[in-house]
C-alpha positions as CSV (number, residue, x, y, z in Angstrom):
1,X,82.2,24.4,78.3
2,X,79.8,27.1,79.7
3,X,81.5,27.3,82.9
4,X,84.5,28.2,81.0
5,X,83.0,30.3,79.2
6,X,80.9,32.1,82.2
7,X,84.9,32.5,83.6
8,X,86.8,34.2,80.4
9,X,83.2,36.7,80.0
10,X,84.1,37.4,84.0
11,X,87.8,38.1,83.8
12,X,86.7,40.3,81.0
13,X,84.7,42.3,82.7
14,X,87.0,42.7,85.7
15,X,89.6,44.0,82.9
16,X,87.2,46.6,81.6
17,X,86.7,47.8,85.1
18,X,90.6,47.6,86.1
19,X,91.1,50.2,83.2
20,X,88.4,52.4,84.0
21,X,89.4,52.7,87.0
22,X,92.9,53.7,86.2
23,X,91.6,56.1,83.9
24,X,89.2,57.7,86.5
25,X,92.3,58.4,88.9
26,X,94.8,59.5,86.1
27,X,92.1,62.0,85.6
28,X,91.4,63.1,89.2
29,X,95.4,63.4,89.2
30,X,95.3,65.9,86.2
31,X,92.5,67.7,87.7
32,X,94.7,68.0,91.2
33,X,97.9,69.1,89.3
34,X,95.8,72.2,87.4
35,X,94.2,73.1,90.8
36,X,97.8,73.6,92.3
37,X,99.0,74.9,89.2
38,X,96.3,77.8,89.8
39,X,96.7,78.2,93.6
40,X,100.5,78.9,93.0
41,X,100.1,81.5,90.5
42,X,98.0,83.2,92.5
43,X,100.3,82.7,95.6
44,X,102.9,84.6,93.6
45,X,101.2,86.9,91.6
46,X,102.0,90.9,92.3
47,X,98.0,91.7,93.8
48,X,97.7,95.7,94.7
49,X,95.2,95.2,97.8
50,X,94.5,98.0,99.7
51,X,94.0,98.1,104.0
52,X,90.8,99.4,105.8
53,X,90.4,103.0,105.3
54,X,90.7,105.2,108.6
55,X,90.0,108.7,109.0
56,X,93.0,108.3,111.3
57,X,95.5,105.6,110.3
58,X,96.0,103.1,112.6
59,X,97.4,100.1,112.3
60,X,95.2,97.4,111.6
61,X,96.1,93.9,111.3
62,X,95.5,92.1,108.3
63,X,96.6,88.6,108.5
64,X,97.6,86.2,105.9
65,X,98.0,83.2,107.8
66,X,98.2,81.1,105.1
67,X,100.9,82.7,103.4
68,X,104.3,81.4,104.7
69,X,107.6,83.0,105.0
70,X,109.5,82.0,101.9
71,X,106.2,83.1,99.9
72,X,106.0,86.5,101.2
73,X,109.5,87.2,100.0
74,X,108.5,85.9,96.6
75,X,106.2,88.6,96.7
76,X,108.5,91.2,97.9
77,X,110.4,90.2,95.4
78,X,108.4,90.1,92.6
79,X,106.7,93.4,93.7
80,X,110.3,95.2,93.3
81,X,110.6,93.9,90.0
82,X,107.7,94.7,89.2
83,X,107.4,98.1,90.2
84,X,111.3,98.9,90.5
85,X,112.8,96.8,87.7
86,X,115.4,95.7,90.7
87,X,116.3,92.3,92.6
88,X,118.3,92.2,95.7
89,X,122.1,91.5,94.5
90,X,121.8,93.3,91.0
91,X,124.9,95.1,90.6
92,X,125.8,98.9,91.2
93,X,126.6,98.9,87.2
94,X,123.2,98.7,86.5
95,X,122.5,101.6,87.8
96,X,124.5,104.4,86.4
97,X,122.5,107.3,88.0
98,X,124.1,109.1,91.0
99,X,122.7,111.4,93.2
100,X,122.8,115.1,92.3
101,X,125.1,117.0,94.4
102,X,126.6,114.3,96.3
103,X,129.3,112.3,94.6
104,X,130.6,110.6,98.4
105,X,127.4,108.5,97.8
106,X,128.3,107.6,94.3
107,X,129.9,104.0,95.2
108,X,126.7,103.4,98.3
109,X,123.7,104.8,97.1
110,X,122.0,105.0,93.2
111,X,118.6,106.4,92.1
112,X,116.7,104.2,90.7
113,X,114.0,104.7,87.5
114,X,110.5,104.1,89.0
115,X,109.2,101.7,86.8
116,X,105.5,102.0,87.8
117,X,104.1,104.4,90.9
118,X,102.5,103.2,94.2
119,X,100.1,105.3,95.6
120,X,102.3,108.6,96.1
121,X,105.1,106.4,96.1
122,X,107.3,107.7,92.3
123,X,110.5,107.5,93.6
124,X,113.3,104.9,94.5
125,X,117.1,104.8,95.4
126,X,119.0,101.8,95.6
127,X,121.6,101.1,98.7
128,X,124.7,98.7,97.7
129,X,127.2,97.1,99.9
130,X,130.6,95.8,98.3
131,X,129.0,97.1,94.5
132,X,126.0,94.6,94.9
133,X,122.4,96.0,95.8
134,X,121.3,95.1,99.1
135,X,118.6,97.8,100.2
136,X,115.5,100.0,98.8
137,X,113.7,102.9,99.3
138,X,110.8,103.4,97.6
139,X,109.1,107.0,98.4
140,X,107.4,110.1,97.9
141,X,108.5,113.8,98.5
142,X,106.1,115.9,99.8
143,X,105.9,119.7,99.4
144,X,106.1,121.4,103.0
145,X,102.9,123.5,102.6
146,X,100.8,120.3,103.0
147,X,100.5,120.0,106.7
148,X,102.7,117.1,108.7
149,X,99.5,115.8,109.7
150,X,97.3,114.7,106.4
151,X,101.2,113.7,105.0
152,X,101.3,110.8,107.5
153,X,97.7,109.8,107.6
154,X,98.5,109.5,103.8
155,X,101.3,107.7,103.4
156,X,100.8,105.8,106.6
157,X,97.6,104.6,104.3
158,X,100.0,103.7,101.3
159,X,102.2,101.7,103.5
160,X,99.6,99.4,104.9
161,X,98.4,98.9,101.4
162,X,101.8,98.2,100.6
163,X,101.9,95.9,103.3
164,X,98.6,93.8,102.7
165,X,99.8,93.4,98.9
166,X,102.9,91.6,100.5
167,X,100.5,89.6,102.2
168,X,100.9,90.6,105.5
169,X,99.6,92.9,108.4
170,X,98.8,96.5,107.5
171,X,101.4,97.5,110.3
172,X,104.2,95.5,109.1
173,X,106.9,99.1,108.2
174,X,106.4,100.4,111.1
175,X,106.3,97.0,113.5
176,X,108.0,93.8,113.6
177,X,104.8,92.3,113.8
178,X,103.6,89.7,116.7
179,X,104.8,86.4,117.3
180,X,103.1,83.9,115.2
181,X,102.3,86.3,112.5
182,X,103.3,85.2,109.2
183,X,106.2,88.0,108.3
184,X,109.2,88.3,105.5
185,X,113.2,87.6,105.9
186,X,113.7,91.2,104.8
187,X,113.5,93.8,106.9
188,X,110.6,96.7,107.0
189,X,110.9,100.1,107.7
190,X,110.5,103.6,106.8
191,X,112.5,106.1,105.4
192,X,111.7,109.9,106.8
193,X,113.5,113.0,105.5
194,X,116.7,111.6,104.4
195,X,118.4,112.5,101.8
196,X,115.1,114.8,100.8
197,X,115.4,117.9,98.7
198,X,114.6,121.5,100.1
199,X,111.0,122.5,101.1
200,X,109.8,118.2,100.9
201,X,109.3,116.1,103.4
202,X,110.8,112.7,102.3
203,X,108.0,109.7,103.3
204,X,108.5,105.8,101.9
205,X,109.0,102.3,102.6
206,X,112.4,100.7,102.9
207,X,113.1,96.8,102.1
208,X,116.5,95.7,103.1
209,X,118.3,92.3,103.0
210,X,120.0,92.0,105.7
211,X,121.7,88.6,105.1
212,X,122.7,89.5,102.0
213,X,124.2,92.7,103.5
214,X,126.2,90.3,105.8
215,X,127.3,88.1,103.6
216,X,128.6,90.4,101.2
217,X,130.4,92.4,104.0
218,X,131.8,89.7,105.4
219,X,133.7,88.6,101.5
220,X,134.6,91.7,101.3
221,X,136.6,91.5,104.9
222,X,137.9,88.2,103.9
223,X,139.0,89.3,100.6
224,X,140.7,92.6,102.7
225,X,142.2,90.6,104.9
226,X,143.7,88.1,102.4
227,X,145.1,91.2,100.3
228,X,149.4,91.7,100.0
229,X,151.9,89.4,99.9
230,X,152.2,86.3,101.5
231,X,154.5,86.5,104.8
232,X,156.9,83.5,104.1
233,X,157.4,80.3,107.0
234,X,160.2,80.8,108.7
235,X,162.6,78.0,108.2
């Protein structure tokens, strides 16, 4: 009788442990899930960083390794919502605005309200293949009587801050960036002078999707080629 006893007080005790146990892990679990929750909100969130300051800009490389590709165009794209109110794809209806004095563009290029500034950058057109936005420019235009010189250490400054918010190196607009450097799909550039009004100098940053530019050109030339009648068999 004790003995069973001693055995039924045992497996008891192995059953409290069993459960404690279970409700240890379920908690380490819930504990994990927040921490990732947190890590990718702050993966994706829009984060205004700024690159070293130079008294002549250089590039400098600021690396993100950790940040991979797919991530970085989260944040590209976020950023242009953010500060553009525009995705890549968005169509040319949207956009009603045209550019002053040059109707031709009307159906390529659209101005687009800045919805907050960067830096010097307060200004943005949109470029649209096949009446679906593919491109951006987002710039500044700088009165001539400020020398060529303290204009590009300036907005050379903007557009590696620009860069490092992206989460990648300070040089990124102006190079392709070297191998094994974490880098976007899109491509980076600048945008110098066109399109700018008399007595500015036109400086920016310029995002463009190129697949998306490719695939829509290349619907549109199916959908050209596929237009008229059909020829009938010959029988």
């Amino acid at each position: 009788m004790n003995k069973c006893y001693f055995i039924a007080v045992l497996s008891g005790m192995v059953g409290c442990a069993t459960t404690s146990q279970v409700e240890e892990s379920n908690n380490r679990i819930l504990d994990l899930e927040k921490k990732i929750a947190r890590i990718e909100g702050d993966l994706y969130r829009v984060e205004v960083k700024s690159a070293p300051k130079q008294q002549v800009a250089e590039p400098s490389f600021v690396p993100a390794k950790e940040v991979e590709q797919n991530v970085i165009d989260t944040k590209i794209d976020a950023f242009l919502k953010e500060f553009l109110g525009v995705a890549f794809g968005d169509s040319i209806e949207k956009y009603p605005e045209t550019i002053e004095g040059r109707d031709w563009l009307k159906d390529r290029i659209r101005v687009i309200p800045v919805q907050k500034r960067f830096q010097y950058f307060d200004k943005a057109i949109a470029h649209f293949n096949d009446g679906k936005l593919y491109e951006v420019e987002f710039f500044a235009d700088i009165d001539k009587k400020y020398s060529i010189d303290s204009t590009n250490q300036r907005i050379d400054q903007t557009l590696a801050d620009m860069a490092v918010t992206f989460g990648i190196a300070s040089d990124s607009f102006k190079n392709r960036g070297r191998r094994g450097e974490p880098r976007p799909s899109y491509r980076l550039s600048t945008c110098d002078g066109e399109l700018a009004p008399s007595g500015f100098r036109r400086r920016g940053a310029k995002v463009s999707n190129d697949a998306l530019f490719k695939k829509l050109d290349k619907e549109k030339r199916a959908r050209e080629r596929a237009d008229g009648e059909q020829l009938p068999e010959l029988k």
